[in-house]
C-alpha positions as CSV (number, residue, x, y, z in Angstrom):
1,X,157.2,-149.8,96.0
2,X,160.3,-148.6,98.5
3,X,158.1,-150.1,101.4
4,X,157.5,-153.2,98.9
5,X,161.3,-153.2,98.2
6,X,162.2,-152.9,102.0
7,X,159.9,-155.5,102.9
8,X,161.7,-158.3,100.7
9,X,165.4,-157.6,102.0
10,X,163.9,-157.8,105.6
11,X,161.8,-161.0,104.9
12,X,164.6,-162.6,103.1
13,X,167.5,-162.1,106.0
14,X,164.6,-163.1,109.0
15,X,163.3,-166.0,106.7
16,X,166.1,-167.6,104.9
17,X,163.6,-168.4,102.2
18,X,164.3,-167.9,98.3
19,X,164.3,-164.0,97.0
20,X,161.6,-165.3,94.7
21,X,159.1,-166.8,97.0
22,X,159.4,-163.6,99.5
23,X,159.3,-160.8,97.3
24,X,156.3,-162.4,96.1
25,X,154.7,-162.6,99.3
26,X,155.3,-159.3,100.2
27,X,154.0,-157.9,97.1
28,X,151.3,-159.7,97.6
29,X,151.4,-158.3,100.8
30,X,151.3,-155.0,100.0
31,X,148.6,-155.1,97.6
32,X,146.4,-156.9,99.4
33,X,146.4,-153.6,102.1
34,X,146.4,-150.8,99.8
35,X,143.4,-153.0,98.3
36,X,142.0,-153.7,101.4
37,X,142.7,-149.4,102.3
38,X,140.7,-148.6,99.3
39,X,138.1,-150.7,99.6
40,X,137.6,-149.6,103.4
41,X,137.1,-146.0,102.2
42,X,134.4,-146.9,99.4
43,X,132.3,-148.9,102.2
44,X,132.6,-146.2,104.5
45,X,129.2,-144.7,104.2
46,X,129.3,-140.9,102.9
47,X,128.5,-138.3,105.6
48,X,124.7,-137.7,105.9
49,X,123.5,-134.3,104.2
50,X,122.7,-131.8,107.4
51,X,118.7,-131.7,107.3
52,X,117.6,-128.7,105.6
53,X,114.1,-126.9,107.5
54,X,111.4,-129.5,108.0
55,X,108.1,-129.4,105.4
56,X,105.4,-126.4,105.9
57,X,103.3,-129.2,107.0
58,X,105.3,-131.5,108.6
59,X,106.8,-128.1,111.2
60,X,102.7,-126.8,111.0
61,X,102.0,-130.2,112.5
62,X,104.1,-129.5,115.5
63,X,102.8,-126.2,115.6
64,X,99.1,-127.2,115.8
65,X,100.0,-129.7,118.5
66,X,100.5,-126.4,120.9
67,X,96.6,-125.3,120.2
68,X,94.7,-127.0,123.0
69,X,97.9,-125.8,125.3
70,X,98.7,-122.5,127.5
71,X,99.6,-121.1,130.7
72,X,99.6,-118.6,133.1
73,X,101.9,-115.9,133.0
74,X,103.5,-115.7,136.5
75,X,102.7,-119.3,137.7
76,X,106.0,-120.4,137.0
77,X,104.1,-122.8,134.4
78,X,105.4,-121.1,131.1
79,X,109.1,-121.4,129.9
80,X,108.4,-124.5,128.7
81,X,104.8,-123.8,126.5
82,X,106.4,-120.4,125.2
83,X,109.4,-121.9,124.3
84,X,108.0,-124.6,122.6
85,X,105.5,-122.1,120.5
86,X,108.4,-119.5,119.9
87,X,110.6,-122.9,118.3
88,X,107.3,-123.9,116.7
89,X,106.9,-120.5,114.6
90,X,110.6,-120.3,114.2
91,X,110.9,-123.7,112.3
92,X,107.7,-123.0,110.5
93,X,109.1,-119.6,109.7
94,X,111.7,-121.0,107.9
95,X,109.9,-123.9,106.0
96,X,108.0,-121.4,104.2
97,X,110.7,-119.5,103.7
98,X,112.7,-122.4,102.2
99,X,109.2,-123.8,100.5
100,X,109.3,-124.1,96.9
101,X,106.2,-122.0,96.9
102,X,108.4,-118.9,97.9
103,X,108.1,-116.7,100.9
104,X,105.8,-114.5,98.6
105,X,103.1,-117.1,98.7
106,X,103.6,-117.2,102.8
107,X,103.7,-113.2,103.1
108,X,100.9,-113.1,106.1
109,X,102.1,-115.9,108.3
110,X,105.6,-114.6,107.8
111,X,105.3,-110.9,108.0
112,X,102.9,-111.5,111.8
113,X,105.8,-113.9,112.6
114,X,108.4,-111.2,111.5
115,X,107.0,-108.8,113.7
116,X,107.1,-111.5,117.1
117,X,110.7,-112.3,116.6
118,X,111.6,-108.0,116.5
119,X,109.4,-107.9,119.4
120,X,111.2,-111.1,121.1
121,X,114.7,-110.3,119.9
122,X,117.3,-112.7,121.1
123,X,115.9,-113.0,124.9
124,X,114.2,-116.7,125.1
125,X,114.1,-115.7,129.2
126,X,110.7,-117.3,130.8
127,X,109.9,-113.5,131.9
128,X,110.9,-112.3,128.9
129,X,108.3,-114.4,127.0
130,X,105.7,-114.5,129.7
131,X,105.8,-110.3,128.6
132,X,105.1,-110.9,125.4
133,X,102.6,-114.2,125.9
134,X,99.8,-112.6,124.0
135,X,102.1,-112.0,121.0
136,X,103.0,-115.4,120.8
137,X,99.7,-117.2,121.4
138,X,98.4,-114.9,119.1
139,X,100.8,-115.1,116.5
140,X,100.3,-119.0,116.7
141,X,96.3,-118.5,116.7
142,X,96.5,-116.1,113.4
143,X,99.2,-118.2,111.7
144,X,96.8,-121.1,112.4
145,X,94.0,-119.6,110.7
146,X,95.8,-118.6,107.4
147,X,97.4,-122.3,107.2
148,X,93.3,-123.9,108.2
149,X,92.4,-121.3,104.7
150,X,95.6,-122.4,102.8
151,X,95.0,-126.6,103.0
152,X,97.0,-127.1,100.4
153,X,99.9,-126.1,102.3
154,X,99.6,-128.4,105.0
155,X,97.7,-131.5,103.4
């Protein structure tokens, strides 16, 4: 209302108009922005929820798209196939995790994939996982084979 109140003495000296007619313009004014303010901030969408892990079969899916593929160690043809299968298992390692099922119902696919990530540690280094290439293809093969006896997990 001070803003309101300021707004009439400055309209009235600049506009020579009635006290009447200005103060209601400028009340007018005033509540046609704070109402224009608000309603700005209700259409302003709300920010998106961050994605939680993907579906066991939805980051399976991605997983199983790796089976047909490999490479050879020391070709120079490998960061990017063990790096996709090392994110594969790591999403799908934490969709069964987060899985209403519970990790308990998941305890083989996530103990073998428990024991590749010690084994890989923090290094994500082409060498580093061309070392441990047999882990990871076979932690993606055995992982495979529990989910192919488990359909209901993935169907």
């Amino acid at each position: 209302m001070v803003v309101a109140a300021a707004l009439v003495s400055c309209t009235q000296a600049s506009s020579g108009g009635g006290p009447d007619a200005d103060a209601a313009r400028t009340v007018d004014s005033v509540e046609n922005a704070d109402r224009a303010e608000r309603e700005a901030g209700e259409a302003e969408p709300a920010a998106a929820p961050s994605p939680g892990p993907a579906l066991v079969r939805d980051a399976f899916a991605t997983l199983q798209a790796t089976l047909n593929d490999t490479c050879t160690p020391g070709a120079g043809d490998c960061a990017y196939f063990l790096g996709r299968v090392t994110r594969e298992l790591t999403e799908l390692d934490e969709s069964m995790r987060a899985d209403t099922k519970g990790p308990g119902h998941f305890k083989k696919p996530l103990a073998d994939m428990k024991a590749l990530f010690t084994k890989l540690g923090d290094d994500r280094s082409e060498p580093h996982l061309e070392k441990h290439f047999s882990e990871i293809v076979g932690t993606r093969d055995s992982v495979n084979t529990w989910m192919q006896d488990h359909p209901d997990d993935y169907r």
